[in-house]
C-alpha positions in Angstrom: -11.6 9.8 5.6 -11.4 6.9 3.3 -11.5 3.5 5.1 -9.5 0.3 3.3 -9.4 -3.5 3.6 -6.8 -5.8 3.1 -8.2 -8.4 0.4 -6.7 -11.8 1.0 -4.1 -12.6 -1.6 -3.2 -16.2 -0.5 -5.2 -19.1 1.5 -8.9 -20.3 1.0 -10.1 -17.0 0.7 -7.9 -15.7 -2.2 -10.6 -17.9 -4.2 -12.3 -16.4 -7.1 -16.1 -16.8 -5.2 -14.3 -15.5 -2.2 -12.9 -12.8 -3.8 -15.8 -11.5 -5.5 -18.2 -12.1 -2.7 -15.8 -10.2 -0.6 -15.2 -7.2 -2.6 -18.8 -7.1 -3.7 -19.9 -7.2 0.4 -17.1 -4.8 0.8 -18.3 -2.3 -1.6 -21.9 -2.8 0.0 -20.7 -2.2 3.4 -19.1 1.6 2.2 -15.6 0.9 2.3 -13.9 2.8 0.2 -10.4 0.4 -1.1 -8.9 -2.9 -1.0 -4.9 -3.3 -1.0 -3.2 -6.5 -2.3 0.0 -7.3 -1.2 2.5 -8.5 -3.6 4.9 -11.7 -3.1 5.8 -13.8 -6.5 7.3 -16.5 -4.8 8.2 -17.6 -1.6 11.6 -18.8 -1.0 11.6 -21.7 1.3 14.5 -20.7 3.3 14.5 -16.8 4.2 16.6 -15.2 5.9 16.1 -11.5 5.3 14.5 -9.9 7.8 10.9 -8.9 8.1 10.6 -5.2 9.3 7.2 -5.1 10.5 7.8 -8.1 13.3 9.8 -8.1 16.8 11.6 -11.1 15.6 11.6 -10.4 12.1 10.3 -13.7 10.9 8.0 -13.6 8.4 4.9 -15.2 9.6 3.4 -16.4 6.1 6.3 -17.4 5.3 4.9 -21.7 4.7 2.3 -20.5 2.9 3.5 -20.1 -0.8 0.3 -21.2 -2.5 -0.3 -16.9 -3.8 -2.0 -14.9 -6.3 -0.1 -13.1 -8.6 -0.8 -9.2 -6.9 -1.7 -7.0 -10.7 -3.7 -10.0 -12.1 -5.7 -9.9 -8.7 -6.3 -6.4 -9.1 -7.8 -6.7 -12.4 -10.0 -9.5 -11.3 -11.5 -7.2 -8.6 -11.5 -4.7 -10.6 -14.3 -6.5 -12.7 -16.3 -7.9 -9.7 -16.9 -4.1 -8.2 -18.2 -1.0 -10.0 -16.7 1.9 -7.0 -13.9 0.2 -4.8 -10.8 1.4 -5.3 -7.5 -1.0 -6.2 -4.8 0.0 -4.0 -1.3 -1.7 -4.4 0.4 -3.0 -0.9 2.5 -2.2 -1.8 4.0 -3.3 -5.0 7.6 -4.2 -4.9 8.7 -2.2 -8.0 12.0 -4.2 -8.7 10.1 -7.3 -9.4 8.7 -6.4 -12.5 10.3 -4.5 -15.8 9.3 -0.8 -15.6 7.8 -0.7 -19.1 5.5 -4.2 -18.7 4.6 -2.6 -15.0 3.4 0.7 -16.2 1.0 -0.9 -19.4 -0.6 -3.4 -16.8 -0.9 -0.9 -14.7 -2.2 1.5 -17.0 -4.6 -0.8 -18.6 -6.2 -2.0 -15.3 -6.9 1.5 -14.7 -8.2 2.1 -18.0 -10.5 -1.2 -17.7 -12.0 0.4 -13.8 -12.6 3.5 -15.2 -10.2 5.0 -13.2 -10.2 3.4 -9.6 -5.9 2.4 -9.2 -4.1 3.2 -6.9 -0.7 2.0 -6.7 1.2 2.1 -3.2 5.3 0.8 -3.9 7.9 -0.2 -1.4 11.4 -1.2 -2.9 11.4 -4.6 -1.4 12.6 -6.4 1.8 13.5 -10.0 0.6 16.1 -10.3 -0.9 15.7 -14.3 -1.5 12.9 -13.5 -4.0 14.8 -10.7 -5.7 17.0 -13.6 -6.2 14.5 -16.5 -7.4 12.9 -14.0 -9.9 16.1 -12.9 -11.1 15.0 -9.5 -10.4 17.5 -6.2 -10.5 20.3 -6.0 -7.7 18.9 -6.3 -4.6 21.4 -3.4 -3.0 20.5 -1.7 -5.9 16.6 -1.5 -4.7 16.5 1.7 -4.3 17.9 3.4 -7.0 16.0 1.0 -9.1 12.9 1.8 -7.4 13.4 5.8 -7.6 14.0 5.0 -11.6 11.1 2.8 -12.7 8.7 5.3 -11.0 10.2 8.1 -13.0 10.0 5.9 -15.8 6.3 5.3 -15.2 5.6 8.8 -15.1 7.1 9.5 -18.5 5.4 6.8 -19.9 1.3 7.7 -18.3 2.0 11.5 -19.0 4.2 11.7 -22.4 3.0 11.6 -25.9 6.1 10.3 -27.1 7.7 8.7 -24.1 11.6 8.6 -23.9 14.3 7.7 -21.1 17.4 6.9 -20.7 18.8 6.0 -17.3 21.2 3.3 -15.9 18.5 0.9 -15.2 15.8 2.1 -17.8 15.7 2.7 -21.4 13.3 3.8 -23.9 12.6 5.6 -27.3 11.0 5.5 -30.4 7.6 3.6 -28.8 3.8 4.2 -28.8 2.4 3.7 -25.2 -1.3 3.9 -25.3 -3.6 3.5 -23.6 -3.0 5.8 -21.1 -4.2 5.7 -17.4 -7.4 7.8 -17.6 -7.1 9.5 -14.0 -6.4 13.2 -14.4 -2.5 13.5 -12.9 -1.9 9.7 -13.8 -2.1 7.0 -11.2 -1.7 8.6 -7.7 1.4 6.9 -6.0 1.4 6.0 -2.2 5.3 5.4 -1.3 5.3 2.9 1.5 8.2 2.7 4.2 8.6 4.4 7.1 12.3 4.9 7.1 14.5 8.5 5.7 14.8 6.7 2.3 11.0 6.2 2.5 10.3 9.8 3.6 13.1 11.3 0.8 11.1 8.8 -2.0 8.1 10.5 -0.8 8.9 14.3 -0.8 10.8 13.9 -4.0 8.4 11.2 -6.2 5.2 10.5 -4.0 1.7 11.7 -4.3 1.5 10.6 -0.3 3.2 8.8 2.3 1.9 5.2 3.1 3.8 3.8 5.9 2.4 0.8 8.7 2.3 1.8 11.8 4.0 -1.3 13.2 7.6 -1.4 11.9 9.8 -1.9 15.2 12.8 0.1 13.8 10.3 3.1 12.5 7.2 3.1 15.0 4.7 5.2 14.5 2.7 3.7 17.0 1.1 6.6 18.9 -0.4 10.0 17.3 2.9 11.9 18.7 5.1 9.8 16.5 3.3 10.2 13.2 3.0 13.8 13.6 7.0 13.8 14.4 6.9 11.4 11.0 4.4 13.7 9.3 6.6 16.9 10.0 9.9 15.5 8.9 8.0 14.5 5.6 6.5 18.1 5.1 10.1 19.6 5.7 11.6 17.3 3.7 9.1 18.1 0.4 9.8 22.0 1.1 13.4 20.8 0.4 13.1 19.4 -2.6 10.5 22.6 -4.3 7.6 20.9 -3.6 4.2 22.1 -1.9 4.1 20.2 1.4 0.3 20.3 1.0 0.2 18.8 -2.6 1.5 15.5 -0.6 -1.3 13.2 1.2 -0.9 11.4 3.9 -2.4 7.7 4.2 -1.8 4.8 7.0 -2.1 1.4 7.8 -3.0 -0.4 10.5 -2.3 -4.6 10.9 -4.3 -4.8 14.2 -6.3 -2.8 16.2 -8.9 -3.4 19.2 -8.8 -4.6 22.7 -6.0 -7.5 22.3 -3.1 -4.9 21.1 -0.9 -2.5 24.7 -3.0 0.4 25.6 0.6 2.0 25.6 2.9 3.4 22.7 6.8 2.5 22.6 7.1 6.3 23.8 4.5 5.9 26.7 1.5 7.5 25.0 -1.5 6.2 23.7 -1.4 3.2 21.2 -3.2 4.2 18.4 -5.9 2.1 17.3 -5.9 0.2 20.6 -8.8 -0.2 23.2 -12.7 0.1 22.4 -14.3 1.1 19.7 -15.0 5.3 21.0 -11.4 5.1 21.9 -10.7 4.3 17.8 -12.7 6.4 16.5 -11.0 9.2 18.7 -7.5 8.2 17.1 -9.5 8.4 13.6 -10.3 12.7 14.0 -7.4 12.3 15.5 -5.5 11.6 12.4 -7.9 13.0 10.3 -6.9 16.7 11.9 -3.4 16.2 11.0 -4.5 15.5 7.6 -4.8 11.6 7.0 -7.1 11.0 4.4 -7.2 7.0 4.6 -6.6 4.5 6.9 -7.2 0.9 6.2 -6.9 -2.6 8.2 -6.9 -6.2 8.2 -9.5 -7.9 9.6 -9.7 -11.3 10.7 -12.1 -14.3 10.0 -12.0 -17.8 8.4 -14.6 -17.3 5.9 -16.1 -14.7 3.7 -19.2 -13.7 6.2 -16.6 -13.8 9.7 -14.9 -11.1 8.1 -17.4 -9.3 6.6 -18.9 -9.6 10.1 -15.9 -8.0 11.0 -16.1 -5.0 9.0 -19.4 -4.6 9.3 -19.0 -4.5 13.0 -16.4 -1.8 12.8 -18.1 0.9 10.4 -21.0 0.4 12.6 -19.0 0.6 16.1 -16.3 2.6 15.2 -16.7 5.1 12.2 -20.9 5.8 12.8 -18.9 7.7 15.7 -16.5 9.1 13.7 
């Protein structure tokens, strides 16, 4: 089981001695990836709706003081030597498919392989707006083209394409990603769009357990998720197997409902044995990374905090 962290992307700790104190602790501690999140700007008046909160207020919202999410990822990228860079997801409308595959594809040539990019088509669509990105009701289709797009251009000599929102001949794109397959895509989302991405275009399914429309709070509703997904990639040719499954968690421990939406256990809920139970748990239905936020106001609270969970809750796992 591969065990992420979610590496601060705005506030005091998105520093660059933070950061690199943080990833190098991380990497020290065993843990195996950090995610980066990915907001260019935040509107000051929002009033799309967040999917992973009751109220659908987005929490951060006052805080627009951000890194930019690719340039992040490079930095880490040069402060670690084994972590691996995993995108949280990126919002693929934001940026031009071609530009979004070379940084891409150079960060992962400049790691030595270590990328990982999760996508989501976006939920805001005030920021589609400021960045003057594609149509916002268009996010889908756009999302489903640039990744098709990407794939041409990591895996063809002489990339070409020609779609409605994407076109390309007659170029060199070099360097190449140096990961055998290309970049391995995570498609984010718990939704039936998310799932259909995923069967069709996804090298695994990378939803958060705490979207209110889409729970998949307790283990019987991620298998339920898990099963859908699998029928759905038969569908559409492909192996059911060939498709991963990761998750992540916001929260977990004693502060979150013992108690699912559906009335079974809350995964990642309760003590630490009680975790690491829901961890083979997972693991048996074949979860192959998990990763969390953890809390803390400085650099050594939260790796306190991480420290304190591979000791507490994965030495049992």
């Amino acid at each position: 089981m591969q065990i992420g962290f979610s590496a601060p992307t705005a506030g005091p700790l998105a520093s660059a001695d933070n950061l690199t104190r943080l990833a190098a602790g991380a990497e020290q501690l065993g843990y195996h990836y950090a995610t980066f999140s990915d907001h260019v700007v935040i509107p000051t008046d929002i009033k799309a709706r967040y999917p992973y909160s009751e109220t659908g207020e987005f929490s951060t919202a006052g805080n627009g003081e951000r890194n930019e999410q690719l340039i992040e990822l490079a930095f880490v990228a040069a402060c670690t030597s084994k972590l691996r860079l995993v995108t949280s997801v990126m919002v693929v409308p934001h940026r031009p498919a071609v530009l979004a595959a070379k940084q891409l594809a150079t960060i992962d040539v400049l790691s030595g392989g270590r990328v990982t990019l999760g996508i989501g088509a976006g939920w805001m669509k005030e920021e589609f707006e400021a960045i003057d990105a594609p149509d916002f009701d268009k996010r889908g289709r756009v999302t489903d083209e640039y990744v098709a797009a990407f794939r041409e251009l990591w895996d063809k000599e002489h990339p070409k394409f020609s779609g409605e929102f994407v076109k390309f001949d007659n170029i060199t794109f070099a360097p190449k990603p140096v990961q055998k397959g290309g970049i391995p895509i995570w498609v984010g989302g718990e939704s039936g769009p998310a799932l259909r991405r995923t069967a069709r275009l996804g090298d695994a399914w990378y939803p958060i357990g705490s979207n209110p429309a889409f729970p998949l709070d307790s283990l019987a509703r991620f298998r339920a998720g898990a099963d859908k997904l699998r029928k759905l990639a038969a569908e559409a040719g492909r192996d059911p197997r060939s498709i991963g499954l990761a998750l992540r968690f916001p929260r977990y421990g004693a502060a979150l409902p013992d108690k699912a939406g559906d009335g079974e256990r809350r995964l990642f809920s309760g003590a630490a044995p009680a975790i690491a139970g829901d961890i083979k748990a997972l693991a048996a239905l074949g979860v192959g990374a998990i990763d969390l936020s953890f809390g803390g106001d400085t650099v050594a609270a939260m790796l306190e905090q991480m420290k304190r969970f591979t000791g507490d809750v994965m030495a049992k796992v």
